[in-house]
C-alpha positions as CSV (number, residue, x, y, z in Angstrom):
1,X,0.0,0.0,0.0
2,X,1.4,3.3,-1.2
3,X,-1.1,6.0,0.4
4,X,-3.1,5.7,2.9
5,X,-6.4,5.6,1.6
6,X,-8.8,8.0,3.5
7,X,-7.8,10.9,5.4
8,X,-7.0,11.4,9.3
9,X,-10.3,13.2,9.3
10,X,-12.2,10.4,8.3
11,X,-10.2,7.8,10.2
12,X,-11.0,10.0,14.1
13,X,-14.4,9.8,13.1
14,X,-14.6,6.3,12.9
15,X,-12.1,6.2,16.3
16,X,-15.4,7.7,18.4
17,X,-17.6,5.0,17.6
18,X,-16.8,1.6,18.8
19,X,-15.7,-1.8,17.2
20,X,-19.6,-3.4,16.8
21,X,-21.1,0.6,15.7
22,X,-18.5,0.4,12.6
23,X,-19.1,-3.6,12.1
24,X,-23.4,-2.4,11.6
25,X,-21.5,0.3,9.0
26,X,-19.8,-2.7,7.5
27,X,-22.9,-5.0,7.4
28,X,-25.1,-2.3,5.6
29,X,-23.1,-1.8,2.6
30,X,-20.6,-4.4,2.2
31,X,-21.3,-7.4,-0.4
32,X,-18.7,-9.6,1.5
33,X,-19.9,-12.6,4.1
34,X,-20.5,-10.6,6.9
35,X,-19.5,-14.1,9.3
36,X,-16.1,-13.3,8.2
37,X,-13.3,-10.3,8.3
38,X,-13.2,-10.5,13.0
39,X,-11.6,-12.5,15.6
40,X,-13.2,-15.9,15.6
41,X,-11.4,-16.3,18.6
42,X,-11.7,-14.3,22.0
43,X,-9.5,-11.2,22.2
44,X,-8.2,-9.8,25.4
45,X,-7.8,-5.5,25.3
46,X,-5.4,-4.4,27.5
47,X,-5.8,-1.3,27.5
48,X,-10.1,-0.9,27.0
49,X,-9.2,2.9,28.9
50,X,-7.7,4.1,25.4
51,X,-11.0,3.6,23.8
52,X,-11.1,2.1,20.1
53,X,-7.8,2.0,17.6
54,X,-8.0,2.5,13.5
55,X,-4.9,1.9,11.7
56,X,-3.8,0.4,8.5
57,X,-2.2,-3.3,9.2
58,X,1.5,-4.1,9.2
59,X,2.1,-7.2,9.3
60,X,4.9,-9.9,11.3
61,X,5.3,-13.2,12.2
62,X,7.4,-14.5,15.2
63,X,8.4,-17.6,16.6
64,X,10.3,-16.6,20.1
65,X,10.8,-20.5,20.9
66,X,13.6,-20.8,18.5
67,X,16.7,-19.4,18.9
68,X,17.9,-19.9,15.1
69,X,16.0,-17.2,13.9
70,X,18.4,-14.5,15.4
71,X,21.1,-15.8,13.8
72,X,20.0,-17.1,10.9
73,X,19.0,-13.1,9.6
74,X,21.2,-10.9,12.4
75,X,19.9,-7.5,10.3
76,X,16.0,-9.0,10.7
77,X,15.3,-6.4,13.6
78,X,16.7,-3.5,11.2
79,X,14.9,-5.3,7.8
80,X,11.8,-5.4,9.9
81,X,11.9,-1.4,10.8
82,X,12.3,-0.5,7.0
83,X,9.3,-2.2,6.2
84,X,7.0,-0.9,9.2
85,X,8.6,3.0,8.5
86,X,8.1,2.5,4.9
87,X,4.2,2.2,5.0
88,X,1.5,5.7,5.6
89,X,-0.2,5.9,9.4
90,X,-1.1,5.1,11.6
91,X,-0.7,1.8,11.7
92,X,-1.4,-1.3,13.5
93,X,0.9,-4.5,13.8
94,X,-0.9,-7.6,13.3
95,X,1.6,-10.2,15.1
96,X,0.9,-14.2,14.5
97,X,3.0,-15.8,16.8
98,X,4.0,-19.7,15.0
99,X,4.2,-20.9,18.8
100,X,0.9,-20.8,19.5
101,X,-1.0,-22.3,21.3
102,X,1.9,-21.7,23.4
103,X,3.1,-18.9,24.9
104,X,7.1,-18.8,25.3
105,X,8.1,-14.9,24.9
106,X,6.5,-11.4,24.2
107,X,7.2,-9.8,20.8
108,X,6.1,-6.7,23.2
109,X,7.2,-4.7,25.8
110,X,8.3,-1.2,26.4
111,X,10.9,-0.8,24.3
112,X,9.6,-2.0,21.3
113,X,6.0,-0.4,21.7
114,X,8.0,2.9,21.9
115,X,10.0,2.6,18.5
116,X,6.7,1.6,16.8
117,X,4.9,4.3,18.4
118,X,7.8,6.3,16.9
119,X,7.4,4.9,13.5
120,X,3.7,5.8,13.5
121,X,2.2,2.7,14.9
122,X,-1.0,3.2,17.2
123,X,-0.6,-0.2,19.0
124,X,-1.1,-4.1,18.4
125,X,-3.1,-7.1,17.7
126,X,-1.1,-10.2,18.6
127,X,-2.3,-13.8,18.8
128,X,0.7,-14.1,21.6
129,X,1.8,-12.1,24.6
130,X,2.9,-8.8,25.7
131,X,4.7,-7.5,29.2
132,X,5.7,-4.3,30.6
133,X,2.2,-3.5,30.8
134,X,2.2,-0.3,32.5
135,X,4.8,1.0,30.1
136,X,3.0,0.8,27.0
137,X,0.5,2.4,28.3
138,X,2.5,4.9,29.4
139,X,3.6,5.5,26.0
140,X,0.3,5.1,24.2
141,X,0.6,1.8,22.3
142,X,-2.6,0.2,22.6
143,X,-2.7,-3.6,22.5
144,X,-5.0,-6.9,21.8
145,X,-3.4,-10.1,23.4
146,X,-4.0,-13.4,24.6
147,X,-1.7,-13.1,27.7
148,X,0.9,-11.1,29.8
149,X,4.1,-13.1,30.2
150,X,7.7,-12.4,31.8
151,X,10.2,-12.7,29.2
152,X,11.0,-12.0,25.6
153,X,12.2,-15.3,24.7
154,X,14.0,-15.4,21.4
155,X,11.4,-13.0,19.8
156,X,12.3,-11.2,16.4
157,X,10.7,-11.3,13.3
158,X,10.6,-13.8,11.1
159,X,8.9,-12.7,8.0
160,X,6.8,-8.8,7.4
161,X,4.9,-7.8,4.6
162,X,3.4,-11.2,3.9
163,X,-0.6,-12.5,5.6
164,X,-1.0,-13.7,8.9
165,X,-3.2,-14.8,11.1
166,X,-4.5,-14.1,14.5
167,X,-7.0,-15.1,16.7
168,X,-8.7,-17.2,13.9
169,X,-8.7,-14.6,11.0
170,X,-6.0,-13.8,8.0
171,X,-4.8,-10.3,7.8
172,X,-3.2,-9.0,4.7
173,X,-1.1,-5.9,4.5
174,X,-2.1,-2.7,4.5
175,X,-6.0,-3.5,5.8
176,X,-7.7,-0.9,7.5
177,X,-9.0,-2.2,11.3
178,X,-10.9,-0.9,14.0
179,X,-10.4,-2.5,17.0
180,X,-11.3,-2.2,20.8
181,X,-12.4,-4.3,23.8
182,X,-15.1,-6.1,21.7
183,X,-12.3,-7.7,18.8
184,X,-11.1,-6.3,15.7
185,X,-12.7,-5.9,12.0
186,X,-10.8,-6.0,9.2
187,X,-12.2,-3.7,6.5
188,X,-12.1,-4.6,2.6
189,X,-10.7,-1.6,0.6
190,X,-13.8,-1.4,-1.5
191,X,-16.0,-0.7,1.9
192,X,-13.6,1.9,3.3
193,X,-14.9,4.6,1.2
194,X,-18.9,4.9,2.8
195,X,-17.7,3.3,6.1
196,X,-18.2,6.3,8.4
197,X,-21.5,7.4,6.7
198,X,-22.8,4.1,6.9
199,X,-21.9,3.9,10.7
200,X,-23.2,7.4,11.4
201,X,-26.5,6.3,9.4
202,X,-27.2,2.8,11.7
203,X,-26.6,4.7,14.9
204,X,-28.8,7.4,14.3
205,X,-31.5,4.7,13.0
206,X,-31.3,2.8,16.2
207,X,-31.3,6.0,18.3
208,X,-34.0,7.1,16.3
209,X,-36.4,3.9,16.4
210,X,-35.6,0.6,18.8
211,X,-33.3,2.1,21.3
212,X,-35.9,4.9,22.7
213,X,-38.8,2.2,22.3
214,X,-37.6,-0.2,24.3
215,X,-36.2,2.7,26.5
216,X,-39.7,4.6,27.0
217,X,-41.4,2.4,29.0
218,X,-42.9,4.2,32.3
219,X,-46.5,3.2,32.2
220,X,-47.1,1.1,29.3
221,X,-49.0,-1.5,29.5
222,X,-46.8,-4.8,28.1
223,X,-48.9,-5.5,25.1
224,X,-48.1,-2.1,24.2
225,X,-44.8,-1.8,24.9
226,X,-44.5,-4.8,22.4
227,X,-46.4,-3.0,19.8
228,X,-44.4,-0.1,20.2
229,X,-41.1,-2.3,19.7
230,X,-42.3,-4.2,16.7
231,X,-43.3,-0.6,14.8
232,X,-39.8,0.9,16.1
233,X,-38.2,-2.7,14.2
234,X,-40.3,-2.2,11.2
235,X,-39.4,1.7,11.0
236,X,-35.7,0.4,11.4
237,X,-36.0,-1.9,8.9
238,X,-37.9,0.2,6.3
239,X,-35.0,3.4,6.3
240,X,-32.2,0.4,6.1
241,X,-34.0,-0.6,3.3
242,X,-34.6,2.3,1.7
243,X,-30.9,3.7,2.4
244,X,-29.0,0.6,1.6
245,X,-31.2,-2.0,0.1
246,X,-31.0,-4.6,3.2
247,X,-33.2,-4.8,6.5
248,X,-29.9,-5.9,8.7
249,X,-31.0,-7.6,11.5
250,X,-34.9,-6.6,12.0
């Protein structure tokens, strides 16, 4: 990826909502399988404080376990810089560790979350560990982990630039992702462009129809407060249809 594709604007927008607001964005207008593109697998967030991330993926894999890998490539670590500096921000490292499902050494910690934060990284998603917890938060690198550990191991990378996989779903460079406490969503390129209108649109339409039905209650009778729900669904439904051509989940 040469440019990044929408501008910072755009990209703090879709930071305020969080991870499931864009993911009703996504459903509306995308034509992909809307099962796939997330974490299959539970995510852990860190740092849920920092609210929601959006960055453009770069991509590693590690293997700390094996001590060959440092010496087999000695300039890996300097390689692996290149590559992350070389690509528009911000930008979020998708790490697939090859030593799961075990967990022998953190790719992360405060060094390292430092020099990416200085190469215009926002923070993480990494299917293995991270440690010096307090210190990357401290610097402001946000991160999605299975597990804290101790030590770094043998960590360094292995191969960049190329797909991985974490927590049960391939990432390809250069992907745009919103993440936060709830899991990550990778976005296809072709949805990027009415993302943010599409996830203004479906909050306003819930706001507007089965949030304050379900919400106005004092002094209904049941039968109508179920009335009242079922219209506010229908309503819902109709101005999804009518806006994107779909009735989502109602």
């Amino acid at each position: 990826m040469s440019d990044r594709r929408l501008g910072y604007s755009e990209l703090l927008k879709l930071k305020r909502w969080n991870t499931p607001t864009i993911y009703n964005g996504w459903e509306a207008i995308t034509k992909h399988d809307i099962t796939k593109g997330f974490n299959a697998e539970e995510t852990r967030d860190f740092m849920p404080q920092m609210g929601a991330m959006i960055g453009y993926a770069v991509t590693v894999q590690v293997e700390p376990s094996n001590p060959s890998h440092p010496k087999s490539n000695p300039h890996a670590w300097s390689e692996y810089r290149d590559y992350v500096s070389s690509v528009p921000g911000p930008k979020i490292v998708v790490v697939q560790d090859l030593d799961k499902p075990g967990t022998i050494g953190a790719f992360w910690g405060e060094v390292n979350s430092n020099i990416h934060r200085a190469l215009g990284c926002v923070g993480t998603i990494t299917d293995g560990a991270i440690r010096d917890l307090d210190e990357m938060t401290n610097a402001g690198f946000k991160a999605l982990a299975r597990r804290l550990c101790i030590g770094h191991a043998y960590s360094t990378p292995v191969r960049w630039g190329c797909e991985v996989e974490a927590f049960g779903c391939k990432v390809k460079p250069g992907q745009l992702i919103h993440a936060d406490k709830h899991g990550f969503l990778c976005i296809p390129e072709e949805d990027e462009a009415g993302l943010l209108e599409a996830a203004k649109f479906m909050d306003d339409n819930e706001c507007n129809s089965v949030i304050p039905a379900a919400r106005s209650t004092a002094g209904k009778p049941m039968q109508e407060l179920l009335r009242d729900i079922d219209e506010a669904g229908r309503q819902f439904g109709a101005k999804l249809k009518q806006r994107y051509g779909n009735t989502g989940e109602w």
